[in-house]
C-alpha positions as CSV (number, residue, x, y, z in Angstrom):
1,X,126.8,96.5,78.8
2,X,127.1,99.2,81.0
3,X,127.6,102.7,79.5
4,X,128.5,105.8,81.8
5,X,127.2,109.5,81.6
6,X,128.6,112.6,83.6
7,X,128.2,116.1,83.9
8,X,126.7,118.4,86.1
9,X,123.1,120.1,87.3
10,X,121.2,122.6,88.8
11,X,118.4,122.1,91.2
12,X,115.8,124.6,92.4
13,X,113.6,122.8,95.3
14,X,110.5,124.7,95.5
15,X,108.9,124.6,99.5
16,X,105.0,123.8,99.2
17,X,102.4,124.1,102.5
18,X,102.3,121.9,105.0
19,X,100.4,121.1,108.1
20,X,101.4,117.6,108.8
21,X,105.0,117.6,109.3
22,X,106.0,116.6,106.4
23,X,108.1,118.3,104.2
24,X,106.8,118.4,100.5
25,X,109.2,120.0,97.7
26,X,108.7,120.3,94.3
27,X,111.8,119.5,92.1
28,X,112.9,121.2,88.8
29,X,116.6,120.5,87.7
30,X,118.8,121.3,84.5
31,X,121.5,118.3,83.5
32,X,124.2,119.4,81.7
33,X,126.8,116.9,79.9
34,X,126.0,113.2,78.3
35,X,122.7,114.1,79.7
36,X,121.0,117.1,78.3
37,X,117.6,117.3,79.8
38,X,115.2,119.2,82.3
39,X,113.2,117.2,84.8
40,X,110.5,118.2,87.7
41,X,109.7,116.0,90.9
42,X,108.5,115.6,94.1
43,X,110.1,115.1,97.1
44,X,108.9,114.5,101.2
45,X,111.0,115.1,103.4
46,X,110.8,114.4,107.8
47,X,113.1,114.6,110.3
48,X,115.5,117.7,111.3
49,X,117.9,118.5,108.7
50,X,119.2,121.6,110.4
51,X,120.4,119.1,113.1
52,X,121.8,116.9,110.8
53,X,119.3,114.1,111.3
54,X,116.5,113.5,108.5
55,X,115.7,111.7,105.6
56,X,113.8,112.2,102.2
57,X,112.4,110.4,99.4
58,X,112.0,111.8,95.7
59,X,110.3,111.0,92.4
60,X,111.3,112.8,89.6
61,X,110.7,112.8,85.8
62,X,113.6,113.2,83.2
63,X,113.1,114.5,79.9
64,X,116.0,115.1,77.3
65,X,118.7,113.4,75.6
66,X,121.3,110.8,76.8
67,X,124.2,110.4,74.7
68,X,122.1,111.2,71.8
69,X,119.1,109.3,72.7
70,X,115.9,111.2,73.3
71,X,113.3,110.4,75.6
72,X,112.2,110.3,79.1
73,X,112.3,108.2,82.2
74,X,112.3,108.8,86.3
75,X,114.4,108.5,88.5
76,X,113.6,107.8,92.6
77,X,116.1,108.8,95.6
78,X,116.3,108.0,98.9
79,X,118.5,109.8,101.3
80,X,119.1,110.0,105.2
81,X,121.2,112.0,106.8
82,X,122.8,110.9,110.5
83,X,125.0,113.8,111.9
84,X,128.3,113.2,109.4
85,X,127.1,110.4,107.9
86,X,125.0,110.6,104.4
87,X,122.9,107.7,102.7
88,X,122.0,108.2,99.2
89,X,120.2,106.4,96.8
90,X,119.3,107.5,93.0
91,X,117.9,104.6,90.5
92,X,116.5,104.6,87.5
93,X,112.7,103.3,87.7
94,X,112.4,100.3,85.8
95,X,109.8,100.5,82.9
96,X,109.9,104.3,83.3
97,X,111.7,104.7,79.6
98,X,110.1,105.8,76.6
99,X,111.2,106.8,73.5
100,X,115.0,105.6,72.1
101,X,115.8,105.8,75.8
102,X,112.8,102.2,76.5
103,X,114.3,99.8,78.8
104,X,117.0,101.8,80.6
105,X,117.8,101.1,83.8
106,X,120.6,102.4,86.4
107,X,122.3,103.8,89.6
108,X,123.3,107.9,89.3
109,X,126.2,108.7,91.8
110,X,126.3,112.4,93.1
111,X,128.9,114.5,94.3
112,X,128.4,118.3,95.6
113,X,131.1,120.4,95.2
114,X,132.6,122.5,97.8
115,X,131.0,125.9,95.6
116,X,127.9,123.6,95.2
117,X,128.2,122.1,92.0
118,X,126.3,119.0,91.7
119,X,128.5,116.1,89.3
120,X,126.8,113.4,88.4
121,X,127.7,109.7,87.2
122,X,124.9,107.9,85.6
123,X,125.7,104.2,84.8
124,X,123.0,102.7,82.7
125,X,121.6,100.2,80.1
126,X,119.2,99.8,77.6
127,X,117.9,96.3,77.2
């Protein structure tokens, strides 16, 4: 069964050196809602996003509590961006779950505001 979370976080992306020409980020976020938690990542990036044309990947590790359940797991994201068009992709890891929150798995949708709020909706499982 599929249960649903929403709500709404802040992300501070935190540019580290590089020579190679690729972009390297480190993640810290606050979720707010049926997810209360904190979580720090990594992300690479390539491409030219202030043309509109680049893409990223992201590993990041959540720790908190979902609808009451504590625990922690990741989630990995995959995005491109082609002039107007935006690909994004945000799953749970499988086997990344520990704590009352073992054996989740799911997709997070994400919606940015016009002001810049960030809404999330996390369907998920636990098996």
């Amino acid at each position: 069964m599929t249960e649903h979370a929403h709500g709404t976080f802040e992300v501070t992306m935190t540019p580290q050196p590089s020579d190679d020409g690729i972009g390297r980020f480190d993640l810290a976020k606050r979720w707010h809602g049926d997810l209360d938690a904190t979580s720090a990542g990594l992300m690479l990036s390539g491409g030219d996003p202030a043309g509109g044309r680049a893409g990223y990947v992201a590993l990041e590790v959540v720790d908190g509590t979902l609808h009451g359940r504590v625990g922690t797991f990741a989630f990995q994201q995959l995005g491109v961006m082609r002039g107007d068009e935006q690909e994004l992709r945000y799953d749970v890891v499988p086997g990344s779950g520990t704590g009352e929150l073992a054996g989740i798995e799911g997709t997070l949708s994400l919606t940015i505001e016009d002001d810049g709020t960030h809404r999330f909706d996390l369907g998920y499982s636990l098996t």
